[in-house]
C-alpha positions, -999 to +999 in steps of 0.1 A: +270+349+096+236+328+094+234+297+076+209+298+050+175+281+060+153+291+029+146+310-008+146+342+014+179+340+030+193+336-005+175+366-015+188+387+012+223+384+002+242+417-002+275+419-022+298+451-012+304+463-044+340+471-030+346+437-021+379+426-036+383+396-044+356+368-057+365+340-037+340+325-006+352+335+027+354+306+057+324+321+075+304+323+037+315+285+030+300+276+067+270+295+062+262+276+027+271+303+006+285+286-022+260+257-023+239+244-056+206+264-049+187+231-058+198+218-019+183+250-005+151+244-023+152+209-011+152+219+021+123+241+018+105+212+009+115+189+033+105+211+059+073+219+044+067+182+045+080+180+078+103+153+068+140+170+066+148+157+103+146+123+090+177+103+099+200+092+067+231+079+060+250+095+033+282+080+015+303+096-008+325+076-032+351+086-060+350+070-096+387+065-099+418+055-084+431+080-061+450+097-024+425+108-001+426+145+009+403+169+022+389+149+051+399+177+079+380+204+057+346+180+058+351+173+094+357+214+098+326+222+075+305+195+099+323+203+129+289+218+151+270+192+134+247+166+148+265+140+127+283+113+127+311+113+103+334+088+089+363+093+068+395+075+051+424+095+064+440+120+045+472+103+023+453+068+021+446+052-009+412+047-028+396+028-055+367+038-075+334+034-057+353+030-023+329+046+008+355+077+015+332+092+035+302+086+057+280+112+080+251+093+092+224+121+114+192+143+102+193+151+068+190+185+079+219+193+096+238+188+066+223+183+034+231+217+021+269+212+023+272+179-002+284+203-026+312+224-006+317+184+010+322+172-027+341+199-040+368+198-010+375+161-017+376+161-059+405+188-058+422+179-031+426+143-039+432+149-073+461+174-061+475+150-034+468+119-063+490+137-087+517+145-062+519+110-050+525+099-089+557+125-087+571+110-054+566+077-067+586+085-102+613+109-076+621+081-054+639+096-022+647+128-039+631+157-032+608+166-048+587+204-039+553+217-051+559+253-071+525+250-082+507+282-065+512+302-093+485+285-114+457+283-091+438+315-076+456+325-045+423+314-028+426+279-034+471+277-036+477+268+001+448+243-003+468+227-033+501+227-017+492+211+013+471+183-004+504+178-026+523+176+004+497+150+018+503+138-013+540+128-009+559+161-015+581+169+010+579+207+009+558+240-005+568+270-021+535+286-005+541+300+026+506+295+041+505+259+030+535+250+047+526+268+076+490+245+078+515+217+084+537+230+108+565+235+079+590+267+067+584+270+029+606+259+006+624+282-022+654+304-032+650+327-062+634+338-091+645+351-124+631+387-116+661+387-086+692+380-111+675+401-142+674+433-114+708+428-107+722+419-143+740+394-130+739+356-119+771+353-093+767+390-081+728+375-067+746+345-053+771+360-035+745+382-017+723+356-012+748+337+004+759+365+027+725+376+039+700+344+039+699+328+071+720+295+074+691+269+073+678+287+034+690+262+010+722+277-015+704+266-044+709+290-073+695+294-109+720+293-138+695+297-172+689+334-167+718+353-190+743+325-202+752+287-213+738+268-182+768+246-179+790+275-180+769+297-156+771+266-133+806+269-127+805+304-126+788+299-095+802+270-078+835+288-084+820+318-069+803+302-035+829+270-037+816+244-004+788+269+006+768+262-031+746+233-025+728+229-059+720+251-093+685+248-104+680+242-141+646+260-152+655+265-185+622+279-207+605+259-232+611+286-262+648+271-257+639+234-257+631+232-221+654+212-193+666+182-214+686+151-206+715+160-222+716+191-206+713+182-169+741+149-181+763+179-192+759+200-163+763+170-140+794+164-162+813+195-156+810+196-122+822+163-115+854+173-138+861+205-114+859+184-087+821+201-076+805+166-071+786+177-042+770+202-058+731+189-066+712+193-098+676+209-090+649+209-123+621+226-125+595+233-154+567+218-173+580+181-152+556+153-150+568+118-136+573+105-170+598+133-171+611+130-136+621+095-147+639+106-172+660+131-157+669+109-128+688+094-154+708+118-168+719+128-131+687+151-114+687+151-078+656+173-067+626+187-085+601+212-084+569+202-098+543+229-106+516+223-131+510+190-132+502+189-097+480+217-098+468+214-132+454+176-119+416+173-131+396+171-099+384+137-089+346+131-092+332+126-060+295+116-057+276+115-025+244+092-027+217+086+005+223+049+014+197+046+042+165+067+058+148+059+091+173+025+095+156+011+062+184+003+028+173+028-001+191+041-033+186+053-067+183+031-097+216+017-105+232+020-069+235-006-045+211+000-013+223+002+024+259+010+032+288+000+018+317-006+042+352+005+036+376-011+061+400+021+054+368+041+070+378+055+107+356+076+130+364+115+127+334+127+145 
């Protein structure tokens, strides 16, 4: 697939009508497919002018605080590039109007990418930003990323691997994990207990037939009391059950403090101390905190990971032809970052 030069290879787009889904394809993304059109026009200009080879640096900065993610995308999207590029690594920290990125070549070879470049960086960070404010509240506990299910498929292994850039130590999406050289992380859902009517009769099976390094962590809100489902199923698995996971809904108040206290509780009495209290649902760190408390061990954090308002990213030209320039109310020439290594 070409990359697009001018007006005309826009026009010349075809969409299969049987194409199905909406989302931008690697090869469409590298072609500068989902660009602002306004950077393809610019380049028609440039070119007209006979200027576009001109040799800029760019620098893109965030406007608040944040964790760096997305730099191996922009080094991916530049790789055949006759750039230079300069990045903060991926799980650093930033401050707003830090330099997190730098590509310094002719404005050609990569002017039409500064929106795929921004775009990669404001989600990603914002994803591995929020995750970082979970592991922070978790402590060592684990804490997972369930968070796929919000975000089109498209985009979920992107999320989950920036949360676990982030600080999360595992993903429930399989190809995010996989990016990092991981096994996802998960036991059930609802949908396996309601099929079978029955909370214990799942664990047992479970037990029997998952392979011995798939965690025995089973959920106890589905039919009954979660305190009493919980030693239903410790009594059932005895040393094999590792944990219950508490997910309870929020049309029945949600996993509360008391609730994970009385669960922890119970155990102890019947001698099930070992056995770990997993949470999951609508958790934030504030929550997290909270729970801790009351006697959570491991979390599964979903929304407010994915749901984390992208970071804006800005990308400004600091310097053409070796000479300090910028727009009205920016700074001219570069601004260093000593956080900024070489990528490319």
């Amino acid at each position: 697939m070409k990359e697009l030069k001018n007006l005309n290879d826009v026009k010349d787009i075809k969409i299969d009508p049987e194409r199905p889904l909406f989302s931008a394809s690697h090869d469409e993304i590298i072609a500068g497919m989902t660009t602002d059109i306004y950077f393809i026009k610019t380049m028609e200009i440039l070119r007209h002018m006979n200027i576009s080879q001109k040799e800029v640096v760019a620098e893109i900065f965030p406007r608040k605080h944040g964790v760096m993610c997305g730099t191996e995308e922009v080094i991916n999207i530049l790789k055949n590039k006759n750039v230079e590029v300069y990045a903060v690594p991926e799980g650093e920290t930033f401050e707003p109007k830090d330099t997190v990125v730098r590509i310094k070549g002719p404005y050609e070879e990569f002017g039409i990418y500064e929106t795929a470049l921004l775009g990669v960086l404001a989600h990603s960070s914002a994803w591995a930003t929020a995750a970082r404010a979970c592991r922070e509240a978790a402590g060592e506990r684990l804490c997972i990323c369930f968070g796929a299910r919000h975000v089109h498929p498209a985009v979920a292994p992107v999320m989950e691997r920036a949360a676990i850039i982030g600080g999360a130590d595992n993903a429930s999406c399989i190809l995010a994990a996989k990016f990092l050289g991981r096994e996802p992380s998960g036991t059930i859902p609802h949908a396996a207990i309601i099929m079978a009517g029955d909370t214990v009769k799942i664990a047992k099976v479970y037990n029997e037939i998952m392979p011995p390094d798939s965690p025995r962590i089973i959920l106890v809100d589905t039919f009954k009391d979660e305190a009493e489902e919980t030693i239903n199923v410790a009594e059932a698995l005895g040393k094999d059950l590792q944990g219950v996971r508490l997910d309870t809904p929020g049309e029945r108040g949600g996993v509360t403090p008391d609730l994970v206290y009385e669960v922890r509780k119970r155990l102890d009495l019947k001698g099930y101390d070992y056995v770990k209290i997993f949470v999951s649902g609508g958790l934030t760190p504030e929550r997290i905190k909270v729970l801790i408390e009351a006697g959570a061990d491991a979390f599964g954090v979903g929304s407010y990971i994915s749901g984390a308002s992208p970071i804006d990213m800005t990308l400004d030209l600091k310097m053409v032809d070796g000479k300090p320039i910028a727009k009205r109310g920016r700074i001219p020439g570069m601004i260093d970052n000593p956080k900024l290594k070489r990528v490319k």
